[in-house]
C-alpha positions in Angstrom: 0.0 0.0 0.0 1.0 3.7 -0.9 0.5 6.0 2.0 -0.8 9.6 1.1 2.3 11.3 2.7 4.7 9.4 1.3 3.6 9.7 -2.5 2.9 13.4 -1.4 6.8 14.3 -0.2 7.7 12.6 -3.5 5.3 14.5 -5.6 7.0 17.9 -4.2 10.1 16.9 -4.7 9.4 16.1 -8.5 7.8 19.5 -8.8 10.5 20.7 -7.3 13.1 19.2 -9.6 13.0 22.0 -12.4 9.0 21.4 -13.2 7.7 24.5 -11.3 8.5 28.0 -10.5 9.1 28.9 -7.0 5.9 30.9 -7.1 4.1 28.1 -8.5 5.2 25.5 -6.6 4.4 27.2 -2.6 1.2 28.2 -4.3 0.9 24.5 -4.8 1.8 23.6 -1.3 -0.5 26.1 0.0 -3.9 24.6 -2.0 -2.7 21.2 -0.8 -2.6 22.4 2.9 -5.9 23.9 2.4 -8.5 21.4 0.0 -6.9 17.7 -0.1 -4.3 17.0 2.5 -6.9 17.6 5.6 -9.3 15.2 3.6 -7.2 12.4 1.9 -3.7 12.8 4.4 -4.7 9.6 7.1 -5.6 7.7 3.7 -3.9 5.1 1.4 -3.7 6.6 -2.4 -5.0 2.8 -3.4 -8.2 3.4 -1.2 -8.9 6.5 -2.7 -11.9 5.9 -4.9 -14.2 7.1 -7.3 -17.2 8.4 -5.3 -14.9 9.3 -2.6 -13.2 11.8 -4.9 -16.8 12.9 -6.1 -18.0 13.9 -2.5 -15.0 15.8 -2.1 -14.9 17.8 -5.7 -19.0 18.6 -4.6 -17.2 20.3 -1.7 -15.3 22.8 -3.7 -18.9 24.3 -5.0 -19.3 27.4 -3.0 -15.8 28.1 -5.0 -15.3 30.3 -8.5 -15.1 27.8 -11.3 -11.1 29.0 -11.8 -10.5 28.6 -8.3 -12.5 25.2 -7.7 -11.0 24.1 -11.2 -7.3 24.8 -10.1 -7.8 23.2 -6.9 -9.1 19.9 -9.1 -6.2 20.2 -11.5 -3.7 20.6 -8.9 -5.5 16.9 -7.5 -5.5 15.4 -10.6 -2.0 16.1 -11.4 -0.7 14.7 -8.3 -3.2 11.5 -8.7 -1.7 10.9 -12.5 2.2 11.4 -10.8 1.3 8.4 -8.7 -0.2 6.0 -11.7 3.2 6.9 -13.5 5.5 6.3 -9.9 2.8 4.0 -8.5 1.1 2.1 -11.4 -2.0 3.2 -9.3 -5.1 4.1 -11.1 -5.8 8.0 -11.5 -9.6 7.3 -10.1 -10.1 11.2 -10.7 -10.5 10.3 -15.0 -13.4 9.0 -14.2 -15.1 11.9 -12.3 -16.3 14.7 -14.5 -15.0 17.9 -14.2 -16.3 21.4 -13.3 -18.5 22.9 -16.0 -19.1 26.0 -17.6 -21.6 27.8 -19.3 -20.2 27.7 -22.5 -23.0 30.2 -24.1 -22.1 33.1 -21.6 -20.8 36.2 -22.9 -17.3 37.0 -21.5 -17.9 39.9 -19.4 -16.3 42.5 -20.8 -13.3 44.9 -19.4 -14.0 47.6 -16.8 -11.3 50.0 -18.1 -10.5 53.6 -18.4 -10.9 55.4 -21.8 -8.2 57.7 -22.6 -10.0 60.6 -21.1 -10.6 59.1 -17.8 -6.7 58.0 -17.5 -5.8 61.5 -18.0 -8.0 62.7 -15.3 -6.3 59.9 -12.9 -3.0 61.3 -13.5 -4.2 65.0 -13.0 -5.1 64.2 -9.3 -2.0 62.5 -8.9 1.0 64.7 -7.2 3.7 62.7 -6.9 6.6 61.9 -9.2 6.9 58.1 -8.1 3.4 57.8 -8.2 3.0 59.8 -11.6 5.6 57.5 -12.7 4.2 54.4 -11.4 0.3 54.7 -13.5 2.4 56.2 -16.6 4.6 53.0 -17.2 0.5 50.7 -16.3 -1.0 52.2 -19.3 1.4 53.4 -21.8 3.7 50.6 -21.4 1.1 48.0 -20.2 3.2 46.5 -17.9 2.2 43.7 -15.4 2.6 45.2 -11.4 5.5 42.2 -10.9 7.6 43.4 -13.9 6.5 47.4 -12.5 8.0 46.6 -9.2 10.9 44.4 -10.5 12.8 47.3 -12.3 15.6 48.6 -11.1 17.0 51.9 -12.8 19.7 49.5 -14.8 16.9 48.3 -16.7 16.4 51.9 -18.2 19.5 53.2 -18.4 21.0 50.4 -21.0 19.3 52.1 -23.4 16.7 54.9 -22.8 14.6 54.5 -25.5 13.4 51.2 -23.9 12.5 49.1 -21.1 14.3 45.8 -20.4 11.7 43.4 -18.9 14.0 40.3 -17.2 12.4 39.5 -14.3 9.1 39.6 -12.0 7.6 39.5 -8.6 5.7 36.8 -7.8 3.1 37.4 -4.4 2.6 34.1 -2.2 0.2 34.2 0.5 0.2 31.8 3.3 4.1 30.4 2.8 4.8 27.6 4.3 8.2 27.6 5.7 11.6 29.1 4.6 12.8 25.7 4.0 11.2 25.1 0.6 12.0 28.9 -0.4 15.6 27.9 0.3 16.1 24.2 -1.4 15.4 26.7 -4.9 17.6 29.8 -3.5 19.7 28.8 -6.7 16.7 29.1 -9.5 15.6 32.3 -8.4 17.1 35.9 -7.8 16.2 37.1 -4.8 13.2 36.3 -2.1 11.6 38.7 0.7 9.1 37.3 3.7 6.6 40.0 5.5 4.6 38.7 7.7 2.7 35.7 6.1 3.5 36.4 2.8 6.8 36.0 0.5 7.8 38.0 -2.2 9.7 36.4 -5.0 12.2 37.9 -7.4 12.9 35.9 -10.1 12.5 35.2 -14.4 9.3 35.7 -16.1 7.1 32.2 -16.3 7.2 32.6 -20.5 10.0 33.5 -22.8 7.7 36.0 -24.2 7.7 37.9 -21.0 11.2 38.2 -21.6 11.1 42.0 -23.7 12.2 45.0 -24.6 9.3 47.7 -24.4 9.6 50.8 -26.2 9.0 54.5 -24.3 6.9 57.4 -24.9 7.9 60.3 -24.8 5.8 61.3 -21.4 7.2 58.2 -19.5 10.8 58.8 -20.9 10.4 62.3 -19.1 9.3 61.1 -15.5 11.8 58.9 -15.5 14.3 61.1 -16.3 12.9 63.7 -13.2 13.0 60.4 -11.3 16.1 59.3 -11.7 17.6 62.9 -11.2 16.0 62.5 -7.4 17.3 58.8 -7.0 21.0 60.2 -7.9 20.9 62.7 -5.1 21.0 59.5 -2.6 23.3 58.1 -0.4 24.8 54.7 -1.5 22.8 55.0 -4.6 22.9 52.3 -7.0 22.3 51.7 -11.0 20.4 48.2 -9.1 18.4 49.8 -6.8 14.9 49.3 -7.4 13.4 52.1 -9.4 10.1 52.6 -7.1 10.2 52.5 -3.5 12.4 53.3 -1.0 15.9 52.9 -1.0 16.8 49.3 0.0 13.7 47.9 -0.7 11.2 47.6 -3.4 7.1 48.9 -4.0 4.9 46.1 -2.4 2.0 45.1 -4.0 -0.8 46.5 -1.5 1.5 49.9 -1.2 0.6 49.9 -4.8 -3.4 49.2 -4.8 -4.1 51.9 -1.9 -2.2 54.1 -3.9 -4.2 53.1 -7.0 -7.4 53.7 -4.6 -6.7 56.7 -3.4 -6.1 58.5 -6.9 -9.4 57.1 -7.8 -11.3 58.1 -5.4 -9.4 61.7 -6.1 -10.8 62.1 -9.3 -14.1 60.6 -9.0 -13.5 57.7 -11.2 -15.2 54.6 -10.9 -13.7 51.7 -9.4 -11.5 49.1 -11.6 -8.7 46.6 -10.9 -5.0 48.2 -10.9 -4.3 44.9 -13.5 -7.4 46.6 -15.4 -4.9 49.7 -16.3 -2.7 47.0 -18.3 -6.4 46.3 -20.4 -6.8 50.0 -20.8 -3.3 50.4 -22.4 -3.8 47.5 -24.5 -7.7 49.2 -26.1 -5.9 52.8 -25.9 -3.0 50.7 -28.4 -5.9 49.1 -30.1 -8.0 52.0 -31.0 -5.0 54.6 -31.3 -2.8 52.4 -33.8 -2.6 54.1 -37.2 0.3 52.5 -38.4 0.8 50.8 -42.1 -0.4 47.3 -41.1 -3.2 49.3 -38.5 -6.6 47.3 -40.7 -4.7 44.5 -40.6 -5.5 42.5 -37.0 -3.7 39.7 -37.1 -0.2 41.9 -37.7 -1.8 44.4 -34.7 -2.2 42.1 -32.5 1.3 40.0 -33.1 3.2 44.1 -32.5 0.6 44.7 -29.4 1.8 40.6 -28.1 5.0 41.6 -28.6 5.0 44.4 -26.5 2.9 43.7 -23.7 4.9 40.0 -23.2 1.8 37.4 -24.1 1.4 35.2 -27.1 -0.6 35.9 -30.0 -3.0 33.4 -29.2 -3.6 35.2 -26.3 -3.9 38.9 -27.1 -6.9 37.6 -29.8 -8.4 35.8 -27.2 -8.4 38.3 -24.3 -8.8 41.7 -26.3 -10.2 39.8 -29.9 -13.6 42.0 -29.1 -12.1 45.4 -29.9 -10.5 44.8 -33.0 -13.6 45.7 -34.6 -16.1 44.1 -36.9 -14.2 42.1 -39.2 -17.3 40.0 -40.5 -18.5 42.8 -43.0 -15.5 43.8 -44.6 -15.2 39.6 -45.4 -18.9 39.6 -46.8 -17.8 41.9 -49.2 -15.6 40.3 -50.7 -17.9 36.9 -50.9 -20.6 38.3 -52.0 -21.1 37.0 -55.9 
């Protein structure tokens, strides 16, 4: 018999071997700690049947369909390690999984138009800050890759951003331990509190990129780095927003979004809406030669914002206009 615990410790150490991110793999620990190993941990993976996993998949419900469909990936991807290391029967195949309305609309984005953006950054007084919801639009940068940059990554060439690395967020760590066994993989790792910050490479190779500035953010960060020189001990690898010595955490950087919104009377959106909003200002502002052409827009916009081109016509495919009627004109004989 295969005892839960045992084929669990050798599950994490196969994640651990070079198949998952840091980020990914405490985020891992932490849904195991939470939905499976309080239900299945006392058990015997060869005992683990059918209905049993059924009854515990109907008590993910009350969840999200992402979250509950994670949780039930992250299960059945430990249930198929063991039938590889185990030769024991993945029992999850045979329970279906979470559905979804395939017939709903996709809710669309709550962004800000070009007008409302400008009226954020008229309430906002602060360079950093200034700084900070310039680069989110205009450069549709991600708020890991925002808080990653250190002034190096400008000043190679200041035309351009170099986007190497990321923050990852992890709620809930477990214990230093695992963050240490993959101190080698990753560039740098800070605990607060419950949660760990980590500072390594991108997930994708396309995250891996070279974003090209605006005039406007080329100009605040100029003013910016003018202040930052006027430090003591400063340093070309400092972080570019933040205090000295330490970098912009993710909460410092919602209030901060909050508190501009409520300045200006805006409604209410996600600060990873601003990166949606750059994208449709891109969309609708692009005038270039190719600019009726939406397959070659949206390969330039993947390019720049770091996602494949799969994914830009899948996430933003609605607001490249009504392609249908220019095709029925040229059909119709």
């Amino acid at each position: 018999m295969t005892p839960f615990n045992i084929a669990y410790d050798a599950y994490l150490k196969y994640c651990k071997n070079g198949v998952l991110k840091l980020s990914s793999y405490l985020d891992r620990i932490t849904i195991f700690n939470s939905f499976i190993c309080p239900i299945f941990a006392t058990t015997n993976i060869e005992d683990i049947t059918k209905e049993d996993l059924k009854n515990w998949q109907t008590g993910l419900d009350k969840y999200s369909y992402k979250y509950k469909s994670k949780i039930r990936g992250f299960m059945f991807n430990f249930l198929k390690f063991c039938e590889y290391e185990y030769g024991i029967v993945n029992q999850l195949k045979f329970v279906w999984a979470f559905s979804k309305d395939k017939y709903k609309k996709k809710t669309k984005f709550n962004i800000y138009s070009e007008n409302e953006y400008l009226r954020l950054m008229a309430k906002i007084d602060n360079l950093e800050d200034k700084t900070i919801f310039n680069l989110l639009y205009l450069c549709q940068l991600r708020k890991g890759e925002l808080c990653a940059l250190t002034w190096n990554d400008y000043l190679k060439n200041k035309k351009f951003l170099d986007v190497n690395k990321t923050f990852s967020r992890v709620n809930n760590y477990v214990d230093e331990t695992a963050i240490k066994s993959y101190e080698s993989k990753i560039i740098n790792y800070y605990i607060t509190g419950k949660v760990v910050y980590i500072l390594q490479t991108p997930k994708s190779a396309n995250s891996l990129r070279q974003v090209a500035l605006p005039k406007s953010s080329i100009d605040l960060l100029d003013a910016l780095y003018k202040e930052h020189k006027q430090r003591d001990n400063f340093s070309v690898n400092d972080f570019i927003f933040g205090k000295q010595n330490s970098f912009l955490k993710y909460s410092t950087l919602t209030n901060r979004f909050e508190k501009y919104q409520k300045r200006a009377r805006l409604k209410k959106i996600r600060l990873h809406d601003l990166r949606h909003s750059g994208v449709s200002y891109l969309i609708n502002s692009y005038s270039g030669e190719f600019s009726k052409n939406s397959l070659h827009l949206a390969y330039v916009i993947a390019e720049r914002i770091g996602d494949t081109v799969e994914q830009v016509l899948l996430t933003y495919g609605h607001l490249f206009g009504d392609e249908q009627l220019n095709l029925i004109n040229d059909i119709d004989i």
